[in-house]
N, CA, C and O atoms as a printed pandas DataFrame, in Angstrom:
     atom_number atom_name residue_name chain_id  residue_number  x_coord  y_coord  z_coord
0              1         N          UNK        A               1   -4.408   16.418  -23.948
1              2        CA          UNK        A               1   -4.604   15.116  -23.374
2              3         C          UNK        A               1   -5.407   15.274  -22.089
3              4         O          UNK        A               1   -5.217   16.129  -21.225
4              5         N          UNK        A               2   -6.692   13.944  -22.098
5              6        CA          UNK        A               2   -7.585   14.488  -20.501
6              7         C          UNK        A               2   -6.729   14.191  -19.416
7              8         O          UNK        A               2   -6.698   15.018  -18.504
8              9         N          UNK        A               3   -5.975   13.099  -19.322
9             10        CA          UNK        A               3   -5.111   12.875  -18.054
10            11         C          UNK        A               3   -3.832   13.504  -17.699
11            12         O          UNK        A               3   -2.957   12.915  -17.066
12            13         N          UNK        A               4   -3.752   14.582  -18.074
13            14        CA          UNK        A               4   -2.562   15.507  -17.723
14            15         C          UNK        A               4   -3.815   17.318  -17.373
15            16         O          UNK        A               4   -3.329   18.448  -17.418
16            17         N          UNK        A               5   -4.818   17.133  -17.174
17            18        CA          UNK        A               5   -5.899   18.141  -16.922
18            19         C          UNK        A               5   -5.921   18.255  -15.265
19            20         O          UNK        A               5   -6.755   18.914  -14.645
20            21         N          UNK        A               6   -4.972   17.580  -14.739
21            22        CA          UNK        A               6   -4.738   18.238  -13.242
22            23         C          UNK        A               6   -5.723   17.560  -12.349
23            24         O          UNK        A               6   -5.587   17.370  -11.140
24            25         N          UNK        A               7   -6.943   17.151  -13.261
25            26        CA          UNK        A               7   -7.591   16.216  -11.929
26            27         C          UNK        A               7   -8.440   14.555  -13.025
27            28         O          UNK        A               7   -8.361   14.367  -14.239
28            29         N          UNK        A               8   -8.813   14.096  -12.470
29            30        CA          UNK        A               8   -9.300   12.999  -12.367
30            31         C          UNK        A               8  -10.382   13.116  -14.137
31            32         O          UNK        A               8  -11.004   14.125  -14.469
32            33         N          UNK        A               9  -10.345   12.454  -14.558
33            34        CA          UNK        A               9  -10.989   13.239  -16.285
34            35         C          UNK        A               9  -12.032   12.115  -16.194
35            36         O          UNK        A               9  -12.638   11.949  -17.253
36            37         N          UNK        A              10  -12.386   11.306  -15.190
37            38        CA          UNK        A              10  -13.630   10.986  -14.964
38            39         C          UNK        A              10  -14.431   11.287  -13.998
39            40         O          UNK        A              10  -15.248   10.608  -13.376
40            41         N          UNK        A              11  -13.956   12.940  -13.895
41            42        CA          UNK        A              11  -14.751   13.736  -13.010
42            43         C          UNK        A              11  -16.313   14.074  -13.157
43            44         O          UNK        A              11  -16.899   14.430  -12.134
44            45         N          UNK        A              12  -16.853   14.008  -14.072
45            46        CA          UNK        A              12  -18.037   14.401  -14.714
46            47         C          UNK        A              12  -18.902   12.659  -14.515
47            48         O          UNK        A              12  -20.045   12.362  -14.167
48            49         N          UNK        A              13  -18.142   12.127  -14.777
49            50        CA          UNK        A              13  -18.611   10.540  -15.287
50            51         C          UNK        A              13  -18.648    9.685  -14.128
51            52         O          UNK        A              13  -19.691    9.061  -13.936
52            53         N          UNK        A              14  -17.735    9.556  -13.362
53            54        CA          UNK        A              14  -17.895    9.024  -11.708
54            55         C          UNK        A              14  -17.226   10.091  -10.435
55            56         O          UNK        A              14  -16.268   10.863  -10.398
56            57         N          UNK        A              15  -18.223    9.694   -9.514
57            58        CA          UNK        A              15  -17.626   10.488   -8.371
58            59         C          UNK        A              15  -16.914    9.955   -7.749
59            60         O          UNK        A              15  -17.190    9.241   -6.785
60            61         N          UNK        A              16  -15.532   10.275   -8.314
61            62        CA          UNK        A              16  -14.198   10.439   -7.868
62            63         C          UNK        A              16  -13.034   11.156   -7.844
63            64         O          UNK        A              16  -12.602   11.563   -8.923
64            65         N          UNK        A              17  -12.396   11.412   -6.768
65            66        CA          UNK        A              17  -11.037   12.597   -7.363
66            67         C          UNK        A              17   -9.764   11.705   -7.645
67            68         O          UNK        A              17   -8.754   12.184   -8.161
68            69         N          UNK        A              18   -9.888   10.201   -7.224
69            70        CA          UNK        A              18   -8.846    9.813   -7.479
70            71         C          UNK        A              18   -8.778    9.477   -8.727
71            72         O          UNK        A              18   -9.724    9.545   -9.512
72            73         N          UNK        A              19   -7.147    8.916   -9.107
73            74        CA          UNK        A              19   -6.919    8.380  -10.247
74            75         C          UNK        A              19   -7.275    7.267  -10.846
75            76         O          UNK        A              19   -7.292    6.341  -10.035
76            77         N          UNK        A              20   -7.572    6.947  -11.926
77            78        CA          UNK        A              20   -7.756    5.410  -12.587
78            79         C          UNK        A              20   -6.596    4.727  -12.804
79            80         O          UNK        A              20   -5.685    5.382  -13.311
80            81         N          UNK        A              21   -6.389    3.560  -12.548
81            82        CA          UNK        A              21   -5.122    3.018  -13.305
82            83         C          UNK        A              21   -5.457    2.241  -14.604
83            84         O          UNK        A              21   -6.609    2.176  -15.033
84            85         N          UNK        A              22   -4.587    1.761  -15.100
85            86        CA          UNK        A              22   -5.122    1.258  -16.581
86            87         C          UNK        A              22   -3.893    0.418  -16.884
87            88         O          UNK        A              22   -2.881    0.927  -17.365
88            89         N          UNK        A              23   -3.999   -0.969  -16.577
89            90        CA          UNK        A              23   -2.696   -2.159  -16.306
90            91         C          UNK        A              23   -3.138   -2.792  -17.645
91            92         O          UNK        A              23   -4.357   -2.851  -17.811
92            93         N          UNK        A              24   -2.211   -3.355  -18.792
93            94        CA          UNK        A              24   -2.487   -4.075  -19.647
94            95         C          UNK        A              24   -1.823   -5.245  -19.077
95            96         O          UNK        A              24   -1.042   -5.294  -18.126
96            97         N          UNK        A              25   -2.343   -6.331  -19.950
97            98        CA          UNK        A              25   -1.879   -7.854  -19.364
98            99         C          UNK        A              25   -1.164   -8.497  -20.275
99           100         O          UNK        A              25   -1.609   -9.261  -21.132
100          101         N          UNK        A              26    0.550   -8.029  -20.000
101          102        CA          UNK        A              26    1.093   -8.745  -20.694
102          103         C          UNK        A              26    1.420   -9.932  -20.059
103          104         O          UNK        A              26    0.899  -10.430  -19.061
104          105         N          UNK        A              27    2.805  -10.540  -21.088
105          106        CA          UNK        A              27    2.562  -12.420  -20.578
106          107         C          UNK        A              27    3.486  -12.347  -18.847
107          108         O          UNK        A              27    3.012  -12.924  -17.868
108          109         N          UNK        A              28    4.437  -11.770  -18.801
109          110        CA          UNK        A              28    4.489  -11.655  -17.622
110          111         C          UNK        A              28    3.267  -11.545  -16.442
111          112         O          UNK        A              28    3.337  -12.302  -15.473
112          113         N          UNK        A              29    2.187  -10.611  -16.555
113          114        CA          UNK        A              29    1.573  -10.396  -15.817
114          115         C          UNK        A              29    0.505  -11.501  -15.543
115          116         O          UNK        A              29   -0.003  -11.831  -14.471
116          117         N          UNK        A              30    0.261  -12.081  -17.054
117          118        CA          UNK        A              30   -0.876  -13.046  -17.094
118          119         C          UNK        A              30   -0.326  -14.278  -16.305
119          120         O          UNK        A              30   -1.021  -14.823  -15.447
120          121         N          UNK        A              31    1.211  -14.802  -16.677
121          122        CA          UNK        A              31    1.730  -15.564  -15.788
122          123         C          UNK        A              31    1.301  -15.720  -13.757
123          124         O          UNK        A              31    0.965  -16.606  -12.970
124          125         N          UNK        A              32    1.649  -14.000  -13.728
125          126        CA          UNK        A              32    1.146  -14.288  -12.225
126          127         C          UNK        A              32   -0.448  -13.923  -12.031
127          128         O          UNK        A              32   -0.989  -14.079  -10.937
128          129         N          UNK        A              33   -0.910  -13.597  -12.782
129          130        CA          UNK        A              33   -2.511  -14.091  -12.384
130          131         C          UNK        A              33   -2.696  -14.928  -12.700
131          132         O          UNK        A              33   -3.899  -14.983  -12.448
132          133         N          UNK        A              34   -2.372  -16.140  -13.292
133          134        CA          UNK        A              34   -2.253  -17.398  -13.547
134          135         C          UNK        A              34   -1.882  -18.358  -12.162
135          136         O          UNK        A              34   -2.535  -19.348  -11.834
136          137         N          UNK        A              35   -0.637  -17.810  -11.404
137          138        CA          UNK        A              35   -0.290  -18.427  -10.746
138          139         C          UNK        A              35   -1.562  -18.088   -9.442
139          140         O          UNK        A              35   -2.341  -18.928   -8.990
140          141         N          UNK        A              36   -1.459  -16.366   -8.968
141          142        CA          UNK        A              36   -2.577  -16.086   -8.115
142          143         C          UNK        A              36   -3.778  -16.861   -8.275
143          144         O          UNK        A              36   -4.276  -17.315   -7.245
144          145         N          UNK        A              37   -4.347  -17.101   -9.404
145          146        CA          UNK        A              37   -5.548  -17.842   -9.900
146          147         C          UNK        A              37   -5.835  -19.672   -8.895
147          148         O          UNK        A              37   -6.760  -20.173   -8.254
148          149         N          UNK        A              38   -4.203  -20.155   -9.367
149          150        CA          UNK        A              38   -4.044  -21.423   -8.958
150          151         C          UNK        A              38   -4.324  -21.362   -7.262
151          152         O          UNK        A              38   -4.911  -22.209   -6.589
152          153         N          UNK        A              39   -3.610  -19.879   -6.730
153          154        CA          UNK        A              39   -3.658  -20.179   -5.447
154          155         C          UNK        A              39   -5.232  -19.876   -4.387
155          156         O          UNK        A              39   -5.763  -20.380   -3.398
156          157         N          UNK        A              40   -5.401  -19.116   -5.030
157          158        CA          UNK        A              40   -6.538  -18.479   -4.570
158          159         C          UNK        A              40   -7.960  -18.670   -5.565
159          160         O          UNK        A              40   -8.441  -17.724   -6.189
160          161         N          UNK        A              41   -8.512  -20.024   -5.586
161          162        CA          UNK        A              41   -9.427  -20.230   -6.744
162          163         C          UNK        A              41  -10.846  -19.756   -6.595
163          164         O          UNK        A              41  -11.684  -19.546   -7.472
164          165         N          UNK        A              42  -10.921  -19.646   -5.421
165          166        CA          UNK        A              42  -12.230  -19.123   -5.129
166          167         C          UNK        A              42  -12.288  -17.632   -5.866
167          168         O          UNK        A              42  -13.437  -17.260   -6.107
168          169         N          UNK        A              43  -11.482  -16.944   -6.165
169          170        CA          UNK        A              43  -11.412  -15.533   -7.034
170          171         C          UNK        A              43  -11.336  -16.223   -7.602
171          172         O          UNK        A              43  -10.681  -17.264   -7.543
172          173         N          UNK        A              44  -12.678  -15.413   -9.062
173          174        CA          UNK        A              44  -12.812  -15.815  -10.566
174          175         C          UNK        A              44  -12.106  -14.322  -11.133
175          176         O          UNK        A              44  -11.637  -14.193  -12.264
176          177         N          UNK        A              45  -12.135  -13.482  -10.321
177          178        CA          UNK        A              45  -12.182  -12.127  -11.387
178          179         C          UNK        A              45  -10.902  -12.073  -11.625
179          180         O          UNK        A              45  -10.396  -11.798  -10.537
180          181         N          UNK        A              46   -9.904  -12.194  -12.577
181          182        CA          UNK        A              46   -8.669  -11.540  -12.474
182          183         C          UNK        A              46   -8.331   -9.959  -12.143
183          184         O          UNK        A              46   -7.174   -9.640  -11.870
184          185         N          UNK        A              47   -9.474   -8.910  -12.181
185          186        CA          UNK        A              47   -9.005   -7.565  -11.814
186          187         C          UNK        A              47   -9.051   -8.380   -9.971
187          188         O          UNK        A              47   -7.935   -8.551   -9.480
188          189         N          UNK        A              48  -10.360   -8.846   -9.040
189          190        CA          UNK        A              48  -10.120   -9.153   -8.080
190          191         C          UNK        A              48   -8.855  -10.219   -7.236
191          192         O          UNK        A              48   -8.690  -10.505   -6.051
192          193         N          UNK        A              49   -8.000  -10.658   -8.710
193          194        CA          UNK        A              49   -6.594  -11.200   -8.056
194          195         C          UNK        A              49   -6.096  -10.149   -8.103
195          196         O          UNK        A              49   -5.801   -9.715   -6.989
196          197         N          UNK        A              50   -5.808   -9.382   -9.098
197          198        CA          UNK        A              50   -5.223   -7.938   -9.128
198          199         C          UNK        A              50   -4.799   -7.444   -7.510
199          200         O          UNK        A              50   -3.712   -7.285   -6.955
200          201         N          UNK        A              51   -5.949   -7.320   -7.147
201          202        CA          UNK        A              51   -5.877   -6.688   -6.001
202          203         C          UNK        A              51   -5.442   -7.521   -4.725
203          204         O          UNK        A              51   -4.859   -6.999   -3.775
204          205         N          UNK        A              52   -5.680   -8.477   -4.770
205          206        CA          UNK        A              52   -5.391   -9.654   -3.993
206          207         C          UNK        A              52   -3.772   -9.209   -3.537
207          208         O          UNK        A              52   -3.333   -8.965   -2.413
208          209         N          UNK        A              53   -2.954   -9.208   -5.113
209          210        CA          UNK        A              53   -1.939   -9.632   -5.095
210          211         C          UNK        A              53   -1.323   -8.231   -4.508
211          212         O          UNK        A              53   -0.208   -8.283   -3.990
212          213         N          UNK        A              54   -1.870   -7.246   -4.560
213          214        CA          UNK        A              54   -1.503   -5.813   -4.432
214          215         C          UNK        A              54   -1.903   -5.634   -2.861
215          216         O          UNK        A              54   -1.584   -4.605   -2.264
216          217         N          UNK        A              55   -2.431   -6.412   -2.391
217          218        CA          UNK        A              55   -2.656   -6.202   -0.633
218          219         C          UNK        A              55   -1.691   -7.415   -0.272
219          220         O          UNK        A              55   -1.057   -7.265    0.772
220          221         N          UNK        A              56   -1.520   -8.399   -0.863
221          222        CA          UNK        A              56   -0.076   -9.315   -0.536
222          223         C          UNK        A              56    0.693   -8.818   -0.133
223          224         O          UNK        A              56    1.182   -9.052    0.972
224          225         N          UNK        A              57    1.259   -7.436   -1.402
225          226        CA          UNK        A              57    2.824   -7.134   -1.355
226          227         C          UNK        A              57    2.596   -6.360   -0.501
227          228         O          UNK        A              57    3.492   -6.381    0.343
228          229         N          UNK        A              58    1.676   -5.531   -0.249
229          230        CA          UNK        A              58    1.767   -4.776    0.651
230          231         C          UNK        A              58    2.100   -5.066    2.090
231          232         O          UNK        A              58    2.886   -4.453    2.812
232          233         N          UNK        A              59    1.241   -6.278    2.418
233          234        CA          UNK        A              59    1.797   -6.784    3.980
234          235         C          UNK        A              59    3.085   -7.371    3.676
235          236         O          UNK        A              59    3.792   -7.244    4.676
236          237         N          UNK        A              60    3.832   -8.076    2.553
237          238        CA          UNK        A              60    4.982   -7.830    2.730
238          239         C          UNK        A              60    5.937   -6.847    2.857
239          240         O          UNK        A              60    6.956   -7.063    3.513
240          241         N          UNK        A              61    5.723   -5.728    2.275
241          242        CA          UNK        A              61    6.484   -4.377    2.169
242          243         C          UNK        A              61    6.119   -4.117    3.777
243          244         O          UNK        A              61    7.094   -3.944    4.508
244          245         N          UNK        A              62    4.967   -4.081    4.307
245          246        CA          UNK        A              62    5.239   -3.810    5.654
246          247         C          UNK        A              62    5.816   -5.177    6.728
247          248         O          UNK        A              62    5.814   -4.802    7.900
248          249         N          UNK        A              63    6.232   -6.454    6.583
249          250        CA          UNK        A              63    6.563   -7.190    7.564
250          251         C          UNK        A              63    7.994   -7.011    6.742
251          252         O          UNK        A              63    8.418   -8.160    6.867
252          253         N          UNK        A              64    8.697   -6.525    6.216
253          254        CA          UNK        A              64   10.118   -6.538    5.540
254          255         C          UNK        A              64   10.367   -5.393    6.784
255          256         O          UNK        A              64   11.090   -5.555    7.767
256          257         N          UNK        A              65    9.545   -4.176    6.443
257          258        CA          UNK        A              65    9.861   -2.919    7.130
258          259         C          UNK        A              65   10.377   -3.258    8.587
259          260         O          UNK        A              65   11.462   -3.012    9.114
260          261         N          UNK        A              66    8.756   -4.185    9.281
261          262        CA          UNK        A              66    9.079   -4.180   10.823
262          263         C          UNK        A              66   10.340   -4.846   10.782
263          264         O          UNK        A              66   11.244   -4.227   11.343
264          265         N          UNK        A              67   10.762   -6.361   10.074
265          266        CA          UNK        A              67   11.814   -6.649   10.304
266          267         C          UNK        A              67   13.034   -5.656   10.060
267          268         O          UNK        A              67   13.682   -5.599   11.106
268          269         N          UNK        A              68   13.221   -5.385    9.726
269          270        CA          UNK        A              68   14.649   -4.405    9.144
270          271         C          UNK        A              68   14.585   -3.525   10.552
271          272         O          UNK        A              68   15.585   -3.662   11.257
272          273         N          UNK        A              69   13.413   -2.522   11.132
273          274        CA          UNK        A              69   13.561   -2.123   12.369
274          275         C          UNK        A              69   13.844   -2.871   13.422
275          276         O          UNK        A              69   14.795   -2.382   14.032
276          277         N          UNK        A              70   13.399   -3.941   13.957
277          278        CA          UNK        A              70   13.519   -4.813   14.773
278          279         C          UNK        A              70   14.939   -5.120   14.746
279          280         O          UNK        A              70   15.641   -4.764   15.693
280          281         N          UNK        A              71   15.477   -5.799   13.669
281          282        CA          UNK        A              71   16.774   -5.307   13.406
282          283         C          UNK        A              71   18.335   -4.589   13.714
283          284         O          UNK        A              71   19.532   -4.824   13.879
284          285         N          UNK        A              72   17.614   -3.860   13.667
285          286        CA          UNK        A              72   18.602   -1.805   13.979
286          287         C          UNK        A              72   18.547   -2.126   15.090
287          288         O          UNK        A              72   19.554   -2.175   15.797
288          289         N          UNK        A              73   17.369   -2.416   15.505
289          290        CA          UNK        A              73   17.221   -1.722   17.562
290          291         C          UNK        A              73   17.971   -2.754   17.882
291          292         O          UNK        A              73   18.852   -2.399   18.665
292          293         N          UNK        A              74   18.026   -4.144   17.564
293          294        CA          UNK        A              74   18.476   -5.245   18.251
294          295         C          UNK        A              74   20.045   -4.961   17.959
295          296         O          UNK        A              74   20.853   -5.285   18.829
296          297         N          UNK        A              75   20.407   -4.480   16.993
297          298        CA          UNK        A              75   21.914   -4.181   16.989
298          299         C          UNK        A              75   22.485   -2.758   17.869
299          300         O          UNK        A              75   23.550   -2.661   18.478
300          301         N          UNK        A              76   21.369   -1.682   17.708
301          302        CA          UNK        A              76   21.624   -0.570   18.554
302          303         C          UNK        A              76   21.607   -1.231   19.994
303          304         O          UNK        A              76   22.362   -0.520   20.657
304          305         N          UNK        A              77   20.936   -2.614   21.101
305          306        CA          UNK        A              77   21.028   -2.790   22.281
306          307         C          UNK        A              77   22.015   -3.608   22.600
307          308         O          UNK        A              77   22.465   -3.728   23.739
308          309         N          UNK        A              78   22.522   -4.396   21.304
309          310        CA          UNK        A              78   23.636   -5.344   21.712
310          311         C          UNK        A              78   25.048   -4.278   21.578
311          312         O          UNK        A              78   26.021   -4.643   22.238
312          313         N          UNK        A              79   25.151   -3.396   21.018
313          314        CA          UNK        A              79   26.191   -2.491   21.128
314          315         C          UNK        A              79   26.320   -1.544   21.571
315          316         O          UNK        A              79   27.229   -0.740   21.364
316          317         N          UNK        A              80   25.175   -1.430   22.468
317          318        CA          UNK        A              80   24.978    0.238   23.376
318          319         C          UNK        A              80   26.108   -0.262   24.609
319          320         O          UNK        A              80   26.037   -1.206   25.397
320          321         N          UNK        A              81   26.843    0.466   24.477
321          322        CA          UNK        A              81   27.776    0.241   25.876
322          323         C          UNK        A              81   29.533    0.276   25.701
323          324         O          UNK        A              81   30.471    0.733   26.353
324          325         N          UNK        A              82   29.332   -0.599   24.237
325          326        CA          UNK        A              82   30.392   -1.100   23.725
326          327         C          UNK        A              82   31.518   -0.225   24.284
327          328         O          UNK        A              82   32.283   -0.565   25.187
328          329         N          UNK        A              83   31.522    0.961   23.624
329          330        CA          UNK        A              83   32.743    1.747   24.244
330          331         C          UNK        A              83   33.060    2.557   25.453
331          332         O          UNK        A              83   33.962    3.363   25.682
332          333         N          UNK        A              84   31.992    2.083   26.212
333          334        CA          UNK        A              84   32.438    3.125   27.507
334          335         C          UNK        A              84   33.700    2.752   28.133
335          336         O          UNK        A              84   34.176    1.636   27.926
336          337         N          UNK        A              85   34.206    3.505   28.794
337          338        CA          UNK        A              85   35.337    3.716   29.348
338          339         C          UNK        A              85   37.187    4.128   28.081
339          340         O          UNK        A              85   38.412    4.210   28.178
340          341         N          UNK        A              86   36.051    4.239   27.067
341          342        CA          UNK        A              86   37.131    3.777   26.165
342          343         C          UNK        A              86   37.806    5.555   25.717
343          344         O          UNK        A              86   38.929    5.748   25.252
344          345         N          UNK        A              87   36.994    6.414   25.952
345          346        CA          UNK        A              87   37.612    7.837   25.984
346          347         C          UNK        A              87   37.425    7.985   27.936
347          348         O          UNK        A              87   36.756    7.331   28.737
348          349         N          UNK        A              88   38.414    9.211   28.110
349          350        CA          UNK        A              88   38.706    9.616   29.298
350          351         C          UNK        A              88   37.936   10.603   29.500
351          352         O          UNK        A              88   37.487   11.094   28.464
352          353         N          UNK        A              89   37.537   11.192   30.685
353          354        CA          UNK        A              89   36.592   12.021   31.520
354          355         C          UNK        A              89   37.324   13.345   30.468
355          356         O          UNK        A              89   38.521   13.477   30.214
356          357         N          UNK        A              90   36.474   13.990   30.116
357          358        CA          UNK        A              90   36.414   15.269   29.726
358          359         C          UNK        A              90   36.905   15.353   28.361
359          360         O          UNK        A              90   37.059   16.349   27.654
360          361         N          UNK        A              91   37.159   13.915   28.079
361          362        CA          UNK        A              91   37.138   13.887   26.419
362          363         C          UNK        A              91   36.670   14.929   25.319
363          364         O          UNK        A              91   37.377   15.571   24.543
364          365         N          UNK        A              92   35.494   14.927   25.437
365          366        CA          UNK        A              92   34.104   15.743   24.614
366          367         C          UNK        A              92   34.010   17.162   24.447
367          368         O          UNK        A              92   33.564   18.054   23.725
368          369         N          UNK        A              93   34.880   16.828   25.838
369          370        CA          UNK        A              93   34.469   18.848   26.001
370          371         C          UNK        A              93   35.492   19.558   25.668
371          372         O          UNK        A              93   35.408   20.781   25.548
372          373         N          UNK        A              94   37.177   18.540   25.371
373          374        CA          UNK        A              94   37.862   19.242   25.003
374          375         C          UNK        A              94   38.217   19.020   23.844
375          376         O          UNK        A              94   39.059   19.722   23.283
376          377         N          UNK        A              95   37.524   17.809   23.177
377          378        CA          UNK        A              95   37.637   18.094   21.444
378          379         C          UNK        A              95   36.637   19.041   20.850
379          380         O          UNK        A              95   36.580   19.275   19.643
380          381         N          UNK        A              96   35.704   19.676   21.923
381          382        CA          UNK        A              96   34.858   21.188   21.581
382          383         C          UNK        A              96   35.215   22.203   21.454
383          384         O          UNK        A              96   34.833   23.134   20.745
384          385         N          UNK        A              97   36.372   22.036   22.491
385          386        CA          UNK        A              97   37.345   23.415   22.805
386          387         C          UNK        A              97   37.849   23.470   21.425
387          388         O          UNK        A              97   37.943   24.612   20.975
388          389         N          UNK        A              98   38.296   22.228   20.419
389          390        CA          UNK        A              98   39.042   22.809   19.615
390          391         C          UNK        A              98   38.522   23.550   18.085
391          392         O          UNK        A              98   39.156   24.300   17.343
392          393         N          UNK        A              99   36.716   22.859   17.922
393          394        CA          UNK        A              99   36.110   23.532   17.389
394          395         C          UNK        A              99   36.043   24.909   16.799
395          396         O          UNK        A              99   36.546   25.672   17.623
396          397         N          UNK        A             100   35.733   25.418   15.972
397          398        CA          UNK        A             100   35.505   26.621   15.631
398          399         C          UNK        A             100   34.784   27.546   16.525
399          400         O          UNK        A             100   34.327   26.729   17.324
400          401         N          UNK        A             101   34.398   28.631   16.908
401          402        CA          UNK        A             101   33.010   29.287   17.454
402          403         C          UNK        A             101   32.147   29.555   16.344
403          404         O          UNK        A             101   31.038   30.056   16.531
């Protein structure tokens, strides 16, 4: 098989090392280039919704990300503090002592 040959099997044919993809259009898929189509009409090409829709998810996959960090930190500053005073001076050093070496 050419696509298990370790590199790109339209190496000879275009200059490229990357991979090809090769998406068939089933009715699921045609559905949302259907819908992409409606939204974005000025694209005629459906491979160019293709991509459309594939730089979409992407800025969603990254504004999910920042949120979820934004997130953490905002819970790591509202609870930084929480327990002080709540162990006694030298706490730490003597649940070390009881450690192994």
């Amino acid at each position: 098989m050419l696509h298990l040959a370790g590199r790109c099997y339209t190496y000879a044919i275009v200059p490229t090392t990357r991979p090809r993809l090769t998406i068939t259009e089933t009715d699921e898929l045609a559905t949302t280039l259907d819908a992409a189509a409606a939204r974005w009409p000025e694209i005629r090409s459906r491979r160019e919704l293709l991509l459309r829709l594939v730089e979409q998810g992407r800025e969603v996959l990254d504004r999910e990300h920042g949120e979820a960090t934004a997130r953490r930190r905002d819970a790591v500053r509202r609870t930084s503090g929480a327990l002080t005073g709540a162990y006694e001076p030298g706490y730490l050093e003597r649940l070390r002592d009881d450690w192994p070496a």
